[in-house]
C-alpha positions as CSV (number, residue, x, y, z in Angstrom):
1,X,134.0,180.9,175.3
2,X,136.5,178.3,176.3
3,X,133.5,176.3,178.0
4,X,131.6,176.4,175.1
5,X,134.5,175.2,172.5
6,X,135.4,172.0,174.8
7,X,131.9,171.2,175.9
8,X,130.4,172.3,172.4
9,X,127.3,174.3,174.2
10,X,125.5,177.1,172.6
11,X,125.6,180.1,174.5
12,X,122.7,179.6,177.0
13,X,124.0,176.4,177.8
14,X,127.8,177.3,178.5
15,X,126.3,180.4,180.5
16,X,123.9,177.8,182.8
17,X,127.4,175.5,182.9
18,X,129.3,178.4,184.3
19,X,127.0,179.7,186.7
20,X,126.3,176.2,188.5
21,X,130.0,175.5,188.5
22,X,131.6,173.3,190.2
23,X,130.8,170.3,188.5
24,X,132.2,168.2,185.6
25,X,132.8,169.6,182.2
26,X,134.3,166.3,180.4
27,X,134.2,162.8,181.6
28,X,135.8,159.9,180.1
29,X,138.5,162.0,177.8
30,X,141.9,160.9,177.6
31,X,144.7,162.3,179.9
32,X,146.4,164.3,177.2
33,X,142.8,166.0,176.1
34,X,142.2,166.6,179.8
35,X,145.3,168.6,179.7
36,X,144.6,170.8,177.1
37,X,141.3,171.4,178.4
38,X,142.7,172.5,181.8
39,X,145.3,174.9,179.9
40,X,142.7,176.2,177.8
41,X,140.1,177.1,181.2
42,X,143.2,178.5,183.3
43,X,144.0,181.0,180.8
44,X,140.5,181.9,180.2
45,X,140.5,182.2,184.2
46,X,139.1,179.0,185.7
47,X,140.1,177.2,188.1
48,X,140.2,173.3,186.6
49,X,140.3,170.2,188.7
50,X,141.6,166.5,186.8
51,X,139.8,163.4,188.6
């Protein structure tokens, strides 16, 4: 669910994201809205990596 609020997927598409994790959700986002999309993926159980 969280996947598919950030990245703004339908279903199908946030389930495909998921299951060929890891790779990049966001790119070019500020540092603050990288933040709150970490917080918001650990607490839905991800594990989230800033680069």
């Amino acid at each position: 669910k969280a996947v598919r609020e950030i990245a703004g997927l339908g279903l199908a598409e946030a389930k495909a994201f998921v299951e060929s994790a890891p790779k990049a959700l966001k790119e070019g986002v500020s540092k603050e809205d990288a933040e709150n999309f970490k917080k918001q993926l650990e607490e839905a159980g991800a594990k989230v990596e800033i680069k």
